[in-house]
C-alpha positions in Angstrom: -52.5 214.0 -129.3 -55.8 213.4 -131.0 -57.5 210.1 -131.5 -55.6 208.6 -134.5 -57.6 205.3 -134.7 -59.9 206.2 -138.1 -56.7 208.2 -139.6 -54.9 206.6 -142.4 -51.1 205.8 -141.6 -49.6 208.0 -143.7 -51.5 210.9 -141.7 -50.9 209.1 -138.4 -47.3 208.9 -139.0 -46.7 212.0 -139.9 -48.5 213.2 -136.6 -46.4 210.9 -134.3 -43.3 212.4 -136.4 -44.2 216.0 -136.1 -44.9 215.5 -132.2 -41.5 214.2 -131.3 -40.2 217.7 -131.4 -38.4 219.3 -128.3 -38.4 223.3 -129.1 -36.0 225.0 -127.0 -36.6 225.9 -123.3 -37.7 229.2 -124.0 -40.9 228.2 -126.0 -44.1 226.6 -125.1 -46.1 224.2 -127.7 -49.5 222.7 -127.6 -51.7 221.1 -129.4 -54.4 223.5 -131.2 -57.4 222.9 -132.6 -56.9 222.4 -136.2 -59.0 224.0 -139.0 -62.1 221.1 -140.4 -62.9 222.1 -144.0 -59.4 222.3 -145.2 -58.6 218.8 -145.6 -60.1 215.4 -144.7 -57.5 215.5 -142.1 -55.7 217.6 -139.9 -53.5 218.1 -137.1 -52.2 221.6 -135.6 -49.9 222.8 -132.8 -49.2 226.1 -131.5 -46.1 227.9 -130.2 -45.0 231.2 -128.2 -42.1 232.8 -127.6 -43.5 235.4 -124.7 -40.7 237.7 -124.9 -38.3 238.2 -122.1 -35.3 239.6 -123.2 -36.1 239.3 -126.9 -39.4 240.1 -128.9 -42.6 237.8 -128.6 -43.6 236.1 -131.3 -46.5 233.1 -131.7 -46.8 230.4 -134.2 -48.8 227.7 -135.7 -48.1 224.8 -137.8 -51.2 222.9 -139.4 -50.4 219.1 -141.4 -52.9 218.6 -143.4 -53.6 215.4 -145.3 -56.2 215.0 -148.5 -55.9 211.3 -149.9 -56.9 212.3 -152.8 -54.3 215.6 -153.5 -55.5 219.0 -154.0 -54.6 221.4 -156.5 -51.0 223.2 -156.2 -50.0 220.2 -153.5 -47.7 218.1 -155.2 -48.5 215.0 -152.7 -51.0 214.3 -150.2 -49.5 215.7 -147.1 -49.3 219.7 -146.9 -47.7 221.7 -143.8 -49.6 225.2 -143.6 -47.3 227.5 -140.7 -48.1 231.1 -139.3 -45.6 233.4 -137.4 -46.0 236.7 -135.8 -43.4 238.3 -134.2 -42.9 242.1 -132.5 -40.2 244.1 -134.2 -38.6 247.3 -133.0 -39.2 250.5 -135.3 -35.6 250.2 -136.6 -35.7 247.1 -138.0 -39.3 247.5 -139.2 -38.4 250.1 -141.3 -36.1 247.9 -143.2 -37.0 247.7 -147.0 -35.3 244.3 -147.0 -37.2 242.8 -144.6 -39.7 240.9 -146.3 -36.8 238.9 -148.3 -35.3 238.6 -145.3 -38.5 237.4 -143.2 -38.8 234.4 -146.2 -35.3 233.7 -145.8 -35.4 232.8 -142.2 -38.1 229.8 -143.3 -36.0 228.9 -146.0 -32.7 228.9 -144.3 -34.3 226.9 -141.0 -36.2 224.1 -143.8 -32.7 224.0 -145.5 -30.4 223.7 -142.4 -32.8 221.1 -140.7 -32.6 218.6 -143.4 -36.9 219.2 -144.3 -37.5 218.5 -147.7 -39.8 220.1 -149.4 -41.8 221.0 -152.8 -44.1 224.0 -153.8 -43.3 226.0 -151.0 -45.4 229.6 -151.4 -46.0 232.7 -148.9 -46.5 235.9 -147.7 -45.0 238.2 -145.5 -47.2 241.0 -144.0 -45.3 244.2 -142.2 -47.6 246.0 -140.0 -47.5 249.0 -138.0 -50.3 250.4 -135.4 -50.6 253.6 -133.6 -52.8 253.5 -130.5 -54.8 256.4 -129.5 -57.1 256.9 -126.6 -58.4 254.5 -124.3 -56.5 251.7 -126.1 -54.3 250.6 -123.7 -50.8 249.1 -124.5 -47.7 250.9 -126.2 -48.7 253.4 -128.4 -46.8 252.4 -132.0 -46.7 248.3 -132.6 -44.8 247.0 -135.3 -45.2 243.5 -136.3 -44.2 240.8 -139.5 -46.4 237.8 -140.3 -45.4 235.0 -142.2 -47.7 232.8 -143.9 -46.6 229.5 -145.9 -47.5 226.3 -147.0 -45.3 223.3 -148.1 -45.5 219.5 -148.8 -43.0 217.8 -147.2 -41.1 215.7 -149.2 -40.3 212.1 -147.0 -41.5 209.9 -144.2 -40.5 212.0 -141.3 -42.0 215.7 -140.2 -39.5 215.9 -137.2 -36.8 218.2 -139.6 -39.8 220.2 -141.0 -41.2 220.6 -137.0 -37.5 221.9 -136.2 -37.4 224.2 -139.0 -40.3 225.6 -137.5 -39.2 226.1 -134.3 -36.0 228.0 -135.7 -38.1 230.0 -137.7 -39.7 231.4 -134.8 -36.9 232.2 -133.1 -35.4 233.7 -135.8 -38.7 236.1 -136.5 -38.3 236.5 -132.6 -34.4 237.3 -132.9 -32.9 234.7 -130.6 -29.5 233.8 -131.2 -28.8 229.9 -132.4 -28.8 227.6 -129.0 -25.2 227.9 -128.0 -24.8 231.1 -128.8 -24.4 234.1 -126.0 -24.8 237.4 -126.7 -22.7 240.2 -125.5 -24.8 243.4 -124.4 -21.6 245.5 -123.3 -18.7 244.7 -123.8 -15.9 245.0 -121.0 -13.0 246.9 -121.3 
């Protein structure tokens, strides 16, 4: 955790409530550096999925905090997030999955109790083709997500969940609890 000492309390708060998190077993989270010229203050973690069994995806989620506001904030605390996760060619050819993608971040802010206000994004489909000395597979298809919110509340923990779900919904990991059948047995 970074030295909190100068930090106001709001900001430090929201820090100590944003790093109580547990994500599930299968993902790793650390502490990032987090971007300087954004906001007086800032705090950033990031988190990986590396894909056994199920596509890898990577994350970050950025609070920042701007005593003063900025424009299109509606508070003084703002949550930035990134996801990227593999997807397999059928499901990347989906014209729905853009609305979809957003939904996943909706549904996991929603379901974790995370309030929030001007919540904005995008979601980014990409596709590569390899050629030549380029090692790796030769077609990649991947979805970003990028979105900002201000959390609405004392505590981050619920918005630091949501997260968490989100990326393993982008990475399509069934809820915790839940087993999936790959054959079934007659």
């Amino acid at each position: 955790m970074p030295d909190l000492a100068d930090a106001p309390e709001i900001f430090r708060k929201a820090v100590v409530s944003l790093s109580a998190v547990r994500p599930r077993s299968e993902m790793r989270l650390e502490p990032i550096p987090a971007p300087r010229r954004l906001a007086p203050w800032a705090y950033a973690w990031g988190l990986e999925l590396p894909g056994a069994g199920y596509a890898s995806a990577t994350g970050r989620l950025v609070l920042l905090h701007d005593p003063d506001g900025q424009d299109g904030w509606d508070g003084t605390l703002r949550l930035v997030g990134f996801v990227r996760a593999e997807l397999d060619t059928e499901l990347a050819e989906d014209p729905l999955l853009a609305a979809v993608s957003w939904s996943w971040l909706t549904d996991a802010l929603d379901s974790a109790g995370a309030e929030y206000s001007a919540l904005g994004g995008t979601v980014t489909q990409t596709s590569s083709t390899r050629f030549g000395a380029i090692a790796g597979r030769e077609r990649a298809n991947d979805i970003e997500l990028r979105a900002s919110w201000t959390p609405i509340g004392d505590g981050l923990t619920a918005h630091a969940v949501a997260f968490c779900e989100l990326i393993a919904a982008a990475a399509g990991l069934p809820p915790v609890g839940v087993v999936t059948l790959s054959k079934r047995l007659v």
